[in-house]
C-alpha positions in Angstrom: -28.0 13.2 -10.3 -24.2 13.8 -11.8 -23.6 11.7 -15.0 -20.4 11.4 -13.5 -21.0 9.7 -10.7 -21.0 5.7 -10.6 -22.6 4.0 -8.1 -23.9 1.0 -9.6 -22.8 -0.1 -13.4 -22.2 -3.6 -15.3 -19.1 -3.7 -16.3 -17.8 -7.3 -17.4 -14.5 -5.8 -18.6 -14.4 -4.3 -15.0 -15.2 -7.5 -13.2 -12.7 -9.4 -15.8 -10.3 -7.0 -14.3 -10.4 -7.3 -10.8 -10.5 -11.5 -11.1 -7.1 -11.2 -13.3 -5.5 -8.6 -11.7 -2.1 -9.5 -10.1 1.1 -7.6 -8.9 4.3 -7.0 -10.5 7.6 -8.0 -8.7 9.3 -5.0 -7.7 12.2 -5.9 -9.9 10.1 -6.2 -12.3 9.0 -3.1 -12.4 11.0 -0.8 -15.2 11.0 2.6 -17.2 8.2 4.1 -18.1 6.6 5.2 -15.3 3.7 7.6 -14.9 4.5 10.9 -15.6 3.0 13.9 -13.5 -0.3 14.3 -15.1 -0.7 10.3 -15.0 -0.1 10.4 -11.5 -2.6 13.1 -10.4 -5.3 11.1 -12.2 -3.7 7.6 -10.2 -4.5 9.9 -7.1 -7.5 10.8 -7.6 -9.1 7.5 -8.3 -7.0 6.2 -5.3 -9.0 9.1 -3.2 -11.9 8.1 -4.1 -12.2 5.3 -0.8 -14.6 4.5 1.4 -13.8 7.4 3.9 -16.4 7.7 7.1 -17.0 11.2 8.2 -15.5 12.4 5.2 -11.9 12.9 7.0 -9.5 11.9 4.8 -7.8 10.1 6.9 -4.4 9.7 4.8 -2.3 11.6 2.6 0.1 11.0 -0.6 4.3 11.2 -0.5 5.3 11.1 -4.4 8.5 9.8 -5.2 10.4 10.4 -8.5 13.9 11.4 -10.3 16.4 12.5 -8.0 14.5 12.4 -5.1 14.3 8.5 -4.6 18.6 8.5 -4.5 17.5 11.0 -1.9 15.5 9.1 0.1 17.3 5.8 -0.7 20.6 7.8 1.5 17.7 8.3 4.4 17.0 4.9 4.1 21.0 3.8 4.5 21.4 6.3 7.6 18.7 4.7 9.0 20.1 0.9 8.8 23.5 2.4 9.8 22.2 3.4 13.0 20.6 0.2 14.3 23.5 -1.6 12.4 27.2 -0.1 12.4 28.8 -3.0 11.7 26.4 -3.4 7.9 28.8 -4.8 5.1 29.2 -2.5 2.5 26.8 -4.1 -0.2 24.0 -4.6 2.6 24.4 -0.6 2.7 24.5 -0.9 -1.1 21.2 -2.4 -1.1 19.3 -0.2 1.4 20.3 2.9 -0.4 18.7 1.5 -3.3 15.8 0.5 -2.8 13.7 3.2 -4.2 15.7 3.2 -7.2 13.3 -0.4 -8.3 10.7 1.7 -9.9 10.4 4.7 -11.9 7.7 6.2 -9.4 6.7 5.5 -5.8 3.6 6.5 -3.8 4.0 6.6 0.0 0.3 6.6 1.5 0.3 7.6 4.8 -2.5 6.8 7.4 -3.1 9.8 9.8 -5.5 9.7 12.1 -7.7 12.4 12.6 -9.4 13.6 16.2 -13.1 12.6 15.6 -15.5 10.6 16.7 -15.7 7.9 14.2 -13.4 4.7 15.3 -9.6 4.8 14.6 -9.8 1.7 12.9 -12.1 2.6 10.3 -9.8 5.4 9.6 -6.9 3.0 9.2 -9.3 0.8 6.8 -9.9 3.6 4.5 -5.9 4.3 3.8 -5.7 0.5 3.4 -8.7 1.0 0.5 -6.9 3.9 -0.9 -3.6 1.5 -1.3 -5.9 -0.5 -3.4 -7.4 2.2 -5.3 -4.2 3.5 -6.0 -2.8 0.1 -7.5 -5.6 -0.8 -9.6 -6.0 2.8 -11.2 -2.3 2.2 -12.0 -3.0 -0.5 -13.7 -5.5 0.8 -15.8 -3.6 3.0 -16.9 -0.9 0.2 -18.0 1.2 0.0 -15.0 2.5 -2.5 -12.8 1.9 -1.9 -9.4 3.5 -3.2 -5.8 2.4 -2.4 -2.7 5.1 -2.7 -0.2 6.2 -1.5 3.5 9.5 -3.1 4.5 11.5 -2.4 7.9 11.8 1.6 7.1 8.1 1.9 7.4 8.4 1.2 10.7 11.4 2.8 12.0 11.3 6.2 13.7 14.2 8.2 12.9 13.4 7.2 8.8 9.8 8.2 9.6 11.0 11.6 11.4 13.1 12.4 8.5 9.7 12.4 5.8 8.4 14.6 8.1 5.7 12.2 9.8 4.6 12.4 13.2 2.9 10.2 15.9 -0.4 10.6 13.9 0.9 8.9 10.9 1.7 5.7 10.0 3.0 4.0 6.5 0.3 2.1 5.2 2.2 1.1 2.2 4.8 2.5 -0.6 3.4 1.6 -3.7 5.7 0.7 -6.4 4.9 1.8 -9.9 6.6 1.0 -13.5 6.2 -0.9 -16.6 6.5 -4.6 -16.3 9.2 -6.2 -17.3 7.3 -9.2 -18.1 4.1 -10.9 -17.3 3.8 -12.2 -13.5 3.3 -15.7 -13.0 -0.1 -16.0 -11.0 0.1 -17.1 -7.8 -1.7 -18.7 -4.9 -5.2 -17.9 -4.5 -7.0 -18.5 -1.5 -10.0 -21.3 -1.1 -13.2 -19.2 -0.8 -14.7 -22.2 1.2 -12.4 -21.6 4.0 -13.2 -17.7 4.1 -17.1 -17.0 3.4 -20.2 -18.3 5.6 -23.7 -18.0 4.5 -24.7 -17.1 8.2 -27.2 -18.7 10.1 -28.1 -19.2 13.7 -25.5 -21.5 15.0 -23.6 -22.2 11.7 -19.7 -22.9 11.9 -17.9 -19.8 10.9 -15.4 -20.4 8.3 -12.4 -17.8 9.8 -9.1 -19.7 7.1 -7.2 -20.1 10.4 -5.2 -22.6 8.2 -4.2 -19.5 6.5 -1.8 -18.2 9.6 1.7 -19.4 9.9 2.8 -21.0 13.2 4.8 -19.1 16.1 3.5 -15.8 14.6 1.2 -13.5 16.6 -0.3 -10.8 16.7 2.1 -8.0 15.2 2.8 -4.6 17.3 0.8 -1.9 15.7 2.1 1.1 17.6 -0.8 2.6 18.9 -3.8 1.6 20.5 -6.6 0.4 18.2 -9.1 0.9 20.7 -8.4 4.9 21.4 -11.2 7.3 19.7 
């Protein structure tokens, strides 16, 4: 067996880690970001995801210098046409939107023709997201993980280049903090885990939804193989 490989190691520092670790505010999020070499390694930890059938069921958009004002004037066309009336600092604000960090990482989720479910596909870009935030992190960056309306809209989609396979999972936001978050809200573990048994009450944190809200429209059918 590889040395390199981990499966299984105690790691308090690691554990310490993960039970600390917290997001970064976008605007929070200054100069330095990762440069090119510091990325590749981000992407190859974030890579390293659960991935069933071995598909690779995602893949990376890299956004940096000059090419987030480029994508920031997509991101105004793309308001402009469902809004023509936008003030000019709405406009303002759209086009800059990439311009928060020093370095964004579009993972998209594509799913591949195979027989394992679509939705485990769709899991494993979600794992990647994660991957991809906590190796930042490691590495002494803030992170943010982010979609906002142009994830979902079609012409800004067309204009990356994506297709009716693919689907934003997230833009992650990388930089430097600014300054240390404040923590936040955390979750009551007795409302979310059951030691099953026959017949015991399942603990689903339905207190956790927000009135009025359903189910949000995915796009495609979660059920199709």
């Amino acid at each position: 067996m590889s040395n390199d490989i981990i499966a299984a190691q105690n790691s308090e520092e690691v554990l310490d880690y993960l039970l600390k670790r917290r997001s970064v505010p976008v605007k929070q999020l200054g100069a330095p970001g990762p440069d090119e070499g510091q990325i590749k390694t981000i992407l190859q930890a974030a890579s390293r995801a659960p991935d069933h059938g071995k598909l690779c069921p995602w893949y990376f958009l890299v956004f940096s210098g000059e090419a987030r004002e480029q994508v920031g004037e997509i991101i105004e066309w793309a308001w402009r046409e469902q809004d023509n009336k936008a003030a000019p600092a709405k406009l303002e604000l759209e086009r800059e939107r990439f311009m928060r960090a020093p370095v964004i990482v579009g993972v998209v989720s594509r799913i591949r023709k195979a027989k394992h479910p679509m939705w485990e596909q769709i899991l494993s870009a979600g794992a990647v997201c994660q991957n991809l935030c906590l190796a930042a992190n490691a590495l002494g960056f803030g992170s943010n993980w982010v979609t906002e309306w142009y994830s979902y809209n079609e012409s800004f989609r067309s204009e990356l280049g994506l297709d009716e396979q693919d689907h934003i999972a997230g833009f992650i936001f990388l930089g430097t903090p600014a300054e240390q978050p404040a923590e936040r809200d955390r979750p009551e573990l007795n409302d979310l885990v059951t030691f099953w048994r026959p017949g015991t009450k399942v603990n689903k944190g339905d207190n956790y939804g927000h009135e009025g809200v359903g189910w949000p429209e995915t796009g495609f059918d979660l059920k199709k193989q």
